[in-house]
C-alpha positions as CSV (number, residue, x, y, z in Angstrom):
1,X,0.0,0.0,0.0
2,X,1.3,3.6,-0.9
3,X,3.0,5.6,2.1
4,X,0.3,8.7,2.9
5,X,1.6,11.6,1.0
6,X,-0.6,14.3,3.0
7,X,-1.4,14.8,6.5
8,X,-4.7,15.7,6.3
9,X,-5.7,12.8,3.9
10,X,-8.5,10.8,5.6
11,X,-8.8,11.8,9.5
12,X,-7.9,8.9,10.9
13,X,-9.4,7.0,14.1
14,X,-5.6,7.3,15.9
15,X,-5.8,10.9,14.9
16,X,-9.2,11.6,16.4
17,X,-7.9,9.9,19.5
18,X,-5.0,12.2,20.2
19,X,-7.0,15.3,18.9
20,X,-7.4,17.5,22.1
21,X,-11.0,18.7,21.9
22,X,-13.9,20.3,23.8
23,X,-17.1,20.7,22.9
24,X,-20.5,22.0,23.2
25,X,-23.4,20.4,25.3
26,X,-25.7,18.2,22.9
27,X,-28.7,20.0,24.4
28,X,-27.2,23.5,23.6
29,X,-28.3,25.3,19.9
30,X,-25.9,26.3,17.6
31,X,-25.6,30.4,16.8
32,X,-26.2,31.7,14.0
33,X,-23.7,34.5,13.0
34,X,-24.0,36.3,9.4
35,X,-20.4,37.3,8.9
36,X,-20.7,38.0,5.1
37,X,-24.1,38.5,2.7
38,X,-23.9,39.0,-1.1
39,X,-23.8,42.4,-2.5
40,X,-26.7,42.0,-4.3
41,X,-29.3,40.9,-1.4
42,X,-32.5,41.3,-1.5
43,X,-34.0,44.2,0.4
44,X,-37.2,43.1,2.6
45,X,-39.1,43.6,5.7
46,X,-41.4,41.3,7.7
47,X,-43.7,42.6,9.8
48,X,-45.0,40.8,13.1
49,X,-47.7,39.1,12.3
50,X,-51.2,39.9,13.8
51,X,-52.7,37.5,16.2
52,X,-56.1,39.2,16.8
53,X,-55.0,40.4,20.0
54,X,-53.5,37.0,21.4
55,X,-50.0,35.8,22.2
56,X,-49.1,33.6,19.3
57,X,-46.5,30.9,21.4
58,X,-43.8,31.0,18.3
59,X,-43.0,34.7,16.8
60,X,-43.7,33.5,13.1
61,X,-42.4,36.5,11.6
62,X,-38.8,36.6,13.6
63,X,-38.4,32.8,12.5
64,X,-38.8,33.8,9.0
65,X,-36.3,36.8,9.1
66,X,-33.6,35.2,10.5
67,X,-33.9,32.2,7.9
68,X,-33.7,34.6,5.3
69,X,-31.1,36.6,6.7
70,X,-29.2,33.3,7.5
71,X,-28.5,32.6,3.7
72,X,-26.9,36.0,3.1
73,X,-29.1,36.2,-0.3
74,X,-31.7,39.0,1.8
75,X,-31.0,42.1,3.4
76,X,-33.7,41.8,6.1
77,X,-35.3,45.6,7.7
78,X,-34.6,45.3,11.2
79,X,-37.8,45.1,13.2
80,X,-36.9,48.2,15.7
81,X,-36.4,49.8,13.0
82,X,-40.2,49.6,11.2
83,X,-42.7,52.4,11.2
84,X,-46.0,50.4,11.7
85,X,-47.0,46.4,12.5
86,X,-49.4,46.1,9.5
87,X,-51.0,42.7,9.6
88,X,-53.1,42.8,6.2
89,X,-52.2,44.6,2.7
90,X,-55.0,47.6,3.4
91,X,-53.4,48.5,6.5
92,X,-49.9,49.4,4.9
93,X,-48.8,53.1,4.0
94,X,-46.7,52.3,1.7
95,X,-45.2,55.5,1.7
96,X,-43.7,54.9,5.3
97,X,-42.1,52.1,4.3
98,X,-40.9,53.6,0.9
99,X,-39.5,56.6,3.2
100,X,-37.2,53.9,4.6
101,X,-36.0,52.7,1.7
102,X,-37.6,48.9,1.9
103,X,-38.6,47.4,-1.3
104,X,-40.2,44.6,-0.6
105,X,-42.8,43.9,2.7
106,X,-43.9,41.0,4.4
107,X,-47.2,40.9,6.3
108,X,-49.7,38.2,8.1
109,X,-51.9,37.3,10.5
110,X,-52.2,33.6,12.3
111,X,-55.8,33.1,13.5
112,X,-57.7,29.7,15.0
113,X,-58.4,27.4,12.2
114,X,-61.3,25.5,13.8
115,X,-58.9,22.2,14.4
116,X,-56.9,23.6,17.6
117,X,-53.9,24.7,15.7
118,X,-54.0,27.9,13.2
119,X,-54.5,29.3,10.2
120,X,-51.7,31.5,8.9
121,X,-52.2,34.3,6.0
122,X,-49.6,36.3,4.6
123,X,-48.7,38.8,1.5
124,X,-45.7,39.9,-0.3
125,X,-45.9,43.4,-1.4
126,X,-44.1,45.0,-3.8
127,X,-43.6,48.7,-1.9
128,X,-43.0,50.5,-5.1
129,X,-45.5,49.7,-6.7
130,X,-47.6,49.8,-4.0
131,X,-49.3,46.3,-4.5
132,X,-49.1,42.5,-3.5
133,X,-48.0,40.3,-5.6
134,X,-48.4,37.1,-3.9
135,X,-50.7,35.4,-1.5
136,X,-50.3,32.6,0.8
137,X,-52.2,30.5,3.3
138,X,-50.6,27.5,5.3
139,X,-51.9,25.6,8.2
140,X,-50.2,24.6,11.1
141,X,-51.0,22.1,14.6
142,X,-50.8,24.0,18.0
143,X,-47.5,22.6,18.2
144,X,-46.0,22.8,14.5
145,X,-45.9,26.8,14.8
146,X,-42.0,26.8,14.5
147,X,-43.0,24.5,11.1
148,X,-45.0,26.9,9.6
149,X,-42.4,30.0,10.0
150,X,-39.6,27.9,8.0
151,X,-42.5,27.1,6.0
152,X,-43.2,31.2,4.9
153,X,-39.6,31.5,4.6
154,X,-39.8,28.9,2.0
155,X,-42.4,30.2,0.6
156,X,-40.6,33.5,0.3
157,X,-37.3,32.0,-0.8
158,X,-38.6,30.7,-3.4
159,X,-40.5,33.3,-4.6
160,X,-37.3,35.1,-5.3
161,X,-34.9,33.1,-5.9
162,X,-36.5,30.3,-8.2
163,X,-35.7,27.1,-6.0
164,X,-37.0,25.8,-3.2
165,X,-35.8,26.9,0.5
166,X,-34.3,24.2,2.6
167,X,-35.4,25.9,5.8
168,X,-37.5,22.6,7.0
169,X,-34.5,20.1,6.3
170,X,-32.2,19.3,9.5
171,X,-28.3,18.6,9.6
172,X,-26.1,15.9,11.9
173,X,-22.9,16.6,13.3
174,X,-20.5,15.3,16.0
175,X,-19.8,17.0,19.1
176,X,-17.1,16.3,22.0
177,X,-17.1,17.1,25.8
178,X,-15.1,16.8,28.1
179,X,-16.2,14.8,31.7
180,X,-13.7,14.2,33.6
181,X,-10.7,12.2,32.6
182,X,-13.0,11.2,30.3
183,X,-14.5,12.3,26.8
184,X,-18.4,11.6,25.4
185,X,-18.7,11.6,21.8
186,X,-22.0,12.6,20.6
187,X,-23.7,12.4,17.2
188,X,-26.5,15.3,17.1
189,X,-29.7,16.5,14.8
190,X,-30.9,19.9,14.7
191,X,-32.6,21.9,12.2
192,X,-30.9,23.4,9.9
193,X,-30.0,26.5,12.1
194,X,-29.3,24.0,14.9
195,X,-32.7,24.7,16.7
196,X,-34.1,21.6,18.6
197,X,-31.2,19.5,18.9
198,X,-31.5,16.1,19.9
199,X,-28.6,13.5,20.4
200,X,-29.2,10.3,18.6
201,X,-25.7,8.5,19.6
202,X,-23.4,8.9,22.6
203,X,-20.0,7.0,23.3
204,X,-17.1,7.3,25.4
205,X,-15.0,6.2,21.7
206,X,-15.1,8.3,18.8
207,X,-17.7,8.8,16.1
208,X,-17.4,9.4,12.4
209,X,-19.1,10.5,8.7
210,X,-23.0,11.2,9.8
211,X,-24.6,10.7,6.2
212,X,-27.9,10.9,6.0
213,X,-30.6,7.9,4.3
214,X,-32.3,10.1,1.2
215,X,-36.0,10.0,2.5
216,X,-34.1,11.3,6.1
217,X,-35.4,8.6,8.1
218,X,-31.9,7.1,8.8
219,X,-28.2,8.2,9.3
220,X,-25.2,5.9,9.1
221,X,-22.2,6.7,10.8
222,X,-19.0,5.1,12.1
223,X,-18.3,4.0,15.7
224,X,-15.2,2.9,17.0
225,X,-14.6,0.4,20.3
226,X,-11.1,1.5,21.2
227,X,-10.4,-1.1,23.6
228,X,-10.9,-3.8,21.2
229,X,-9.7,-1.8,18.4
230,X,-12.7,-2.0,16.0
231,X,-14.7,0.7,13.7
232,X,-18.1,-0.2,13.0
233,X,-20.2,1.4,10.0
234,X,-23.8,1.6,11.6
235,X,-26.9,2.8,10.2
236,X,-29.7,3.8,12.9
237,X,-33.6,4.7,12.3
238,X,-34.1,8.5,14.0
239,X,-38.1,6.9,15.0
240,X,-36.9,3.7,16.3
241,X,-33.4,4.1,17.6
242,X,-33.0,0.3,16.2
243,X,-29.8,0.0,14.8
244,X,-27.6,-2.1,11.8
245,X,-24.4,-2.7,11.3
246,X,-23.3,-2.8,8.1
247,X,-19.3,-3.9,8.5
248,X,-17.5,-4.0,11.4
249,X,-14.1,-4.8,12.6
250,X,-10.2,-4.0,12.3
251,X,-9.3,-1.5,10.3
252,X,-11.4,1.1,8.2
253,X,-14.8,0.3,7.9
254,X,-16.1,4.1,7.1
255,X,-16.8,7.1,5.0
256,X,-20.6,5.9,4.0
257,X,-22.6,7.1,1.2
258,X,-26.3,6.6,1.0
259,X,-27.1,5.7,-3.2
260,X,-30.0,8.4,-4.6
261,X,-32.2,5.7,-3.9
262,X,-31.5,4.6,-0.7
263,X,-31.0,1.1,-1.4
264,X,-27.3,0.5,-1.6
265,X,-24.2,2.3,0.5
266,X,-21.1,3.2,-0.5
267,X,-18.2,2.6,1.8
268,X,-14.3,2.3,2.6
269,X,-12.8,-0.4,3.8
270,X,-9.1,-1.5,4.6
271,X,-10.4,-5.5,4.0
272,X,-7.0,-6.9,2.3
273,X,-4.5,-4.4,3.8
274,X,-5.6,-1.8,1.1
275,X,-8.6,0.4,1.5
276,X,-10.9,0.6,-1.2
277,X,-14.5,1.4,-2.1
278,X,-17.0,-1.2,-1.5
279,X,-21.0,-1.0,-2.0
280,X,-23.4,-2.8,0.7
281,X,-26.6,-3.8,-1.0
282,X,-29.7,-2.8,2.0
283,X,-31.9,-5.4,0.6
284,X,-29.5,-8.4,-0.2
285,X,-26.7,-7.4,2.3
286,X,-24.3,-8.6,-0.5
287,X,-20.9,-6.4,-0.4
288,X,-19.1,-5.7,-3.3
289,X,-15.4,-4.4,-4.0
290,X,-15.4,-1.2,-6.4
291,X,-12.0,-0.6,-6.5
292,X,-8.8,-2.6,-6.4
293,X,-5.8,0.2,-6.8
294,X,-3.2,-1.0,-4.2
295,X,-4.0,2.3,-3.2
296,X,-5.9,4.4,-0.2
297,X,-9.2,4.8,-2.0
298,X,-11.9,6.3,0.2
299,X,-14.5,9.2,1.1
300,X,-17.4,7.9,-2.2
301,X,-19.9,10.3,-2.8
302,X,-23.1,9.1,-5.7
303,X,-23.8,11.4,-8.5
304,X,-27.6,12.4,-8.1
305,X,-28.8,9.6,-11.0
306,X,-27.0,6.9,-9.2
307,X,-24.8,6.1,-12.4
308,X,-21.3,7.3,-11.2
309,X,-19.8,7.8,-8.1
310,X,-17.0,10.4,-7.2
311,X,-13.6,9.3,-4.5
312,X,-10.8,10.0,-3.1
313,X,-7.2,8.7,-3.9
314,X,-3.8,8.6,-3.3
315,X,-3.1,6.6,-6.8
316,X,-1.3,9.6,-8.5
317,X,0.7,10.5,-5.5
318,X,-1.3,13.2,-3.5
319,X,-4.9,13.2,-2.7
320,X,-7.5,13.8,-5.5
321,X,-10.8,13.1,-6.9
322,X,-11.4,10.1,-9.2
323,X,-15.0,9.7,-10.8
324,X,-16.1,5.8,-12.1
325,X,-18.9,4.0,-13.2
326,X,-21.7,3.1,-10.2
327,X,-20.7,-0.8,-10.9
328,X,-16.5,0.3,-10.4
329,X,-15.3,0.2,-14.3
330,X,-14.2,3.3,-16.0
331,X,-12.5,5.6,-13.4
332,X,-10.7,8.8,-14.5
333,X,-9.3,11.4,-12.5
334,X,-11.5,14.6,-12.1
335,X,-9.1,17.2,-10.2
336,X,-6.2,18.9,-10.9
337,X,-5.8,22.3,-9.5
338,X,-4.1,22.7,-6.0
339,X,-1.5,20.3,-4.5
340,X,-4.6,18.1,-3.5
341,X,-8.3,17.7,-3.2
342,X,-10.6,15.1,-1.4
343,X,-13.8,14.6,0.0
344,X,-16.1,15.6,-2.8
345,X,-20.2,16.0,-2.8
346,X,-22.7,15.9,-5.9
347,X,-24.6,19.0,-6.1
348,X,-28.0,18.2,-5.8
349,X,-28.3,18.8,-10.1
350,X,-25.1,16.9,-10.7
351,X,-23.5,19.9,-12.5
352,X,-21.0,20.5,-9.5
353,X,-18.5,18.9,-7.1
354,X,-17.7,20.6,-3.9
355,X,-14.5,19.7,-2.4
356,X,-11.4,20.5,0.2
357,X,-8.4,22.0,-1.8
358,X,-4.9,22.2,-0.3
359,X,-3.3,24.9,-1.6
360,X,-0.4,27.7,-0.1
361,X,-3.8,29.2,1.8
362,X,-4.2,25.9,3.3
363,X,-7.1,23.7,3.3
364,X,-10.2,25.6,2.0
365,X,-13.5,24.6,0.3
366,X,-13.7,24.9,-3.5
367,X,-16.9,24.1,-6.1
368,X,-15.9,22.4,-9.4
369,X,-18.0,23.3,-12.1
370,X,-17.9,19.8,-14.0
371,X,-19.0,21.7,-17.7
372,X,-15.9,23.3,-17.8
373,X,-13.8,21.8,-14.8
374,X,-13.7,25.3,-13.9
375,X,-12.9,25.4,-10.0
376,X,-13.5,28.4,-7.4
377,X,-12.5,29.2,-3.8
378,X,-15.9,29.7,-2.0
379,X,-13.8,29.7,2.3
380,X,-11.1,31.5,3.5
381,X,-9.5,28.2,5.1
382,X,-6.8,27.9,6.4
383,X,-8.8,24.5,8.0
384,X,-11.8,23.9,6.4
385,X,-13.3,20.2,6.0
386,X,-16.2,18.3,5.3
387,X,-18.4,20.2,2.9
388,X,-21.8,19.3,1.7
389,X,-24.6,20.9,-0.3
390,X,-27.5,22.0,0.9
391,X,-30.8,20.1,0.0
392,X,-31.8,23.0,-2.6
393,X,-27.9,23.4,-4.0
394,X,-27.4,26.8,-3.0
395,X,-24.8,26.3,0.0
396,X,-22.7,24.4,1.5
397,X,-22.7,23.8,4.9
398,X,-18.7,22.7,6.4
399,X,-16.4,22.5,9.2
400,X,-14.1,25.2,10.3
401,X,-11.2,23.8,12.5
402,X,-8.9,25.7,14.5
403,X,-8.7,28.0,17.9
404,X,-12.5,28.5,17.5
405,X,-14.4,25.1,15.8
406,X,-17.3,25.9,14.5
407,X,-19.7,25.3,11.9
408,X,-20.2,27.2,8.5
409,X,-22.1,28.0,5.8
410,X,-21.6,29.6,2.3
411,X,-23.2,30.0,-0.7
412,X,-22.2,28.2,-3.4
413,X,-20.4,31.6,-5.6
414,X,-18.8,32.5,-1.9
415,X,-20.7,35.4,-1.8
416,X,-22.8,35.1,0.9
417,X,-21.7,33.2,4.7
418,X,-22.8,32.6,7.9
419,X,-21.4,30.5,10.9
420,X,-23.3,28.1,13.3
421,X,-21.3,28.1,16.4
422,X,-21.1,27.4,20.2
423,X,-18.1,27.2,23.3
424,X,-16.2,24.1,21.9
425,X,-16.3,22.0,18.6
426,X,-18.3,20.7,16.5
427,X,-17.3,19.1,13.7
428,X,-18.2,16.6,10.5
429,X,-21.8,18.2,9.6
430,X,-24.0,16.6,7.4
431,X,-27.3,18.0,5.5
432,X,-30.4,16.4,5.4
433,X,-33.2,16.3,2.6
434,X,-35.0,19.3,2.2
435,X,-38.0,18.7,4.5
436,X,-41.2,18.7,2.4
């Protein structure tokens, strides 16, 4: 087997061991920071929405603001900042809100809808023009209030941008605390702005590569037992708890990717002394051997019509991205810019490949446009790891190591950032589908 020509190529379980790390509290939420938007965001304002006098338990309109404002894509009004609390189209003076310079206005109302939950209307308004150009009603359970504001902001979204929001999907990711002497590994979902976190999996040993099942009912990941020096490739249902194991034992058993499908997994294993890609059938439990290089071959990633699927690989010396047929024949090498690149992801059209580059910067995130191989620089490294698209395509949600570990998301032309962060690390995020 070739001698590792890069340091950073394939986080290792010895690695992980030695890393010193603290981390947040599964129960605490992740912040969300914007630290860059895109010069050409989108000017709007949403109004609180009307409750007929009553306390509404969830501030619908808040929700929906900072969703938008998460993605960098809108410049959202600040709410202290707003002239009036309009709740229907005829109560707006649009020349108020033309006097400060907002372009485009949200407003609504959430009322009883007969079934003990509610009823929520709202209207985009186009302030110029002095008009609403779009209408919406959705309907919510008492308890599915927080639902219906991601549910707007979708609405919203995609009214402007042409593609669906991903504001109802969630996202995994690993978190580390200290107790003690000892450490707990824990393998936590959230929403998508970490809200509502939950932790699925906790172990004193480490835990690895959350990838989620494509109808989001399942996540596999990798445990280790360090005492009998084992790494297991689990995959756990969210509703049941149940769980399967899908390799286990010395050596790697890792990196897993779920086929479009859902019926098949892509994986790395170090079976003969070599690692190499593998596929696990779900419904036969047949395993298969992909690749057969002599070489570290690892981190598989399926192209969204199942036919090809993307790796990494040492076969050319340093690290970089090989593509081959779904059934292992016909790889080629896909990367060549920077001294390496691994740990690719589909975009959800299967135009794109988002990647880590090692370059003079350091490790940073870069987006392959796979018409023209053109590649750009979308993080400002100098440790950034583990990218993957958003449901919709339009970020990219990955790890930023270093003094503060945090999580982070861009947009996919780099215009446009935020961070998700808490005291500690987290580390290894993973998106889920988009939610609806």
């Amino acid at each position: 087997m070739k001698k590792r020509s890069n340091r950073s190529f394939f986080l290792s379980a010895f690695s992980l061991l030695v890393a010193c790390v603290i981390a947040m509290p599964a129960q605490a939420a992740l912040q969300v920071d914007i630290t860059k938007s895109s010069n050409g965001a989108i000017p709007i304002a949403i109004a609180p929405f009307q409750a007929n006098g009553t306390q509404l338990p969830v501030d619908i309109a808040q929700i929906a603001s900072d969703d938008l404002s998460s993605t960098g894509l809108f410049d959202v009004f600040p709410r202290n900042n707003m002239m009036g609390s309009p709740g229907t189209p005829d109560q707006v003076n649009y020349q108020n809100w033309r006097t400060q310079g907002v372009d485009n206005l949200v407003v609504g109302s959430a009322a009883p809808n007969g079934q003990g939950g509610y009823r929520i209307t709202f209207h985009l308004l186009d302030v110029a023009q002095g008009q609403s150009t779009a209408s919406f009603q959705v309907n919510a359970g008492a308890n599915d209030l927080r639902d219906a504001a991601h549910t707007v902001a979708n609405l919203i979204y995609e009214k402007f941008i042409g593609k669906k929001g991903y504001f109802l999907s969630r996202i995994s990711y690993i978190t580390v605390t200290h107790q003690g002497n000892s450490r707990r590994f824990r393998l936590v979902v959230s929403d998508y702005d970490g809200s509502n976190p939950t932790t699925v999996y906790s172990s004193q040993d480490p835990i690895m590569s959350p990838a989620w099942s494509p109808d989001g009912r399942k996540l596999a990941y990798v445990a280790f037992n360090v005492y009998k020096g084992i790494s297991s490739l689990r995959v756990q249902d969210l509703a049941s708890g149940n769980v399967r194991t899908i390799a286990s034992g010395s050596g790697v058993n890792g990196a897993p990717a779920w086929s479009p499908d859902g019926s098949r997994i892509a994986l790395a294993r170090s079976k003969n002394g070599d690692t190499d890609i593998f596929v696990y059938n779900m419904n036969s439990g047949q395993m298969r051997q992909l690749t057969h290089s002599g070489s570290i071959d690892t981190e598989p990633a399926w192209s969204p019509d199942g036919r090809s699927i993307v790796f990494t690989s040492d076969r050319g010396g340093q690290p970089q991205i090989y593509r081959m047929s779904s059934d292992g024949g016909q790889v080629q090498r896909v990367t060549y810019d920077g001294e390496s690149n691994q740990r690719a992801d589909f975009s959800p059209d299967g135009k794109s490949l988002v990647m880590v580059q090692k370059s003079a910067s350091g490790y940073r995130i870069a987006v392959m446009d796979l018409s023209n191989n053109d590649v750009r620089i979308v993080s400002d490294g100098p440790l950034d790891d583990s990218p993957e698209f958003a449901p919709n395509g339009q970020a990219i949600i990955y790890a930023k190591q270093g003094r503060n570990n945090e999580l982070a998301t861009v947009s996919v032309d780099g215009k446009a950032s935020t961070k998700l962060s808490e005291s500690g690390e987290v580390r290894e995020p993973a998106w889920g589908p988009i939610g609806y």
